[in-house]
N, C-alpha and C positions, 0 to 999 in steps of 0.2 A: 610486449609486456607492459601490464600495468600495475601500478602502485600505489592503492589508497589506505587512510587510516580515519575511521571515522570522527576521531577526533579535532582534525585539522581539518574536516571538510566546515564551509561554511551551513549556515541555515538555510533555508529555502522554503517558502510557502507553496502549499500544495495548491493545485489550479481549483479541487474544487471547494476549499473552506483553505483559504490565505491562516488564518488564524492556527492551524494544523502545521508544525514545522516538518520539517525533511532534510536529510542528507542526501544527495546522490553519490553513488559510488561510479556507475558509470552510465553513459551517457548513450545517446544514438549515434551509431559508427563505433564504437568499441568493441559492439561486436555485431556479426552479423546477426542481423534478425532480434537484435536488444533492442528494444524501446529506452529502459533506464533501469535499474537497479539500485533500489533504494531505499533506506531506513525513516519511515516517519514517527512520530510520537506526536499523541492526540488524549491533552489532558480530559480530564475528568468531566464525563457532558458533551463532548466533543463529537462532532459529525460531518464526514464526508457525505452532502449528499448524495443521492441516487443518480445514478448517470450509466452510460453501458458505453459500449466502444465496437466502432463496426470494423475496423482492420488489426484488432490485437486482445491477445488473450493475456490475462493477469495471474499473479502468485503472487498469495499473502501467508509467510508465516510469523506467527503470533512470537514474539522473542518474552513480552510479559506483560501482566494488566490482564483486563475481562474486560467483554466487549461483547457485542454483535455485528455482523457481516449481515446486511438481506438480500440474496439473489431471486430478482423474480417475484417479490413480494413473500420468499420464504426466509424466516430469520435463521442465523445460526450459530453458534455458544463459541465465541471468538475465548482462546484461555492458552497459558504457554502449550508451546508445542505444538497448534494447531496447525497446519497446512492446507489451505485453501485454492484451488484453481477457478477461474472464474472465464467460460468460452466465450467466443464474439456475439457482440447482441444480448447478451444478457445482462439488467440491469440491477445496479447492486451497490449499495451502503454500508458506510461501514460506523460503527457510533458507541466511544469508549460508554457503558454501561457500568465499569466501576467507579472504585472510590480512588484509585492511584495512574498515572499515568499507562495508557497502551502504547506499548512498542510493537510496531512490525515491520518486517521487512521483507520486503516486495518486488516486484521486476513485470518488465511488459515484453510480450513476443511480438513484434509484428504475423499477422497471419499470412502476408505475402513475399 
């Protein structure tokens, strides 16, 4: 069992835009086949750039804020509620396009 609150977790910069903060909820080894689990928030103008992943597939959902996600050079209407999976090798950004803070929260599968 585990027990987090995301309030008490620390900040953490994201690998691919440091300026982009994050929480992790949980980690690699937590669970099996979890990469990490975790909430970032990417102010206004903010961008993850484009990168893909050859041994893990992603999940982005949107908690709030507007935005765009581009998989593959196709853009998509990041906005609450949103649920995004994203498969191995495909290349993909993510880049707050509003005016208030984007929140989402996220997790990585290893694909092996």
């Amino acid at each position: 069992m585990k027990y987090v609150s995301l309030p008490t977790l620390p900040d953490e910069g994201v690998s691919h835009n440091p300026a982009i903060r994050k929480k992790v909820m949980l980690r690699p080894g937590d669970l099996p086949a979890l990469t990490n689990f975790s909430q970032a928030r990417l102010l206004s103008g903010s961008v993850a750039p484009g990168h893909a992943h050859a041994d893990m597939y992603e999940v982005f959902f949107v908690e709030s804020g507007n935005g765009t996600i581009t998989i593959d050079d196709i853009p998509y209407e990041l906005r609450p509620g949103v649920c995004v999976t994203v498969d191995l090798g495909e290349v993909h950004e993510v880049a707050n396009t509003g005016t208030e803070e984007l929140v989402i929260t996220y997790f990585g599968i290893r694909s092996t």
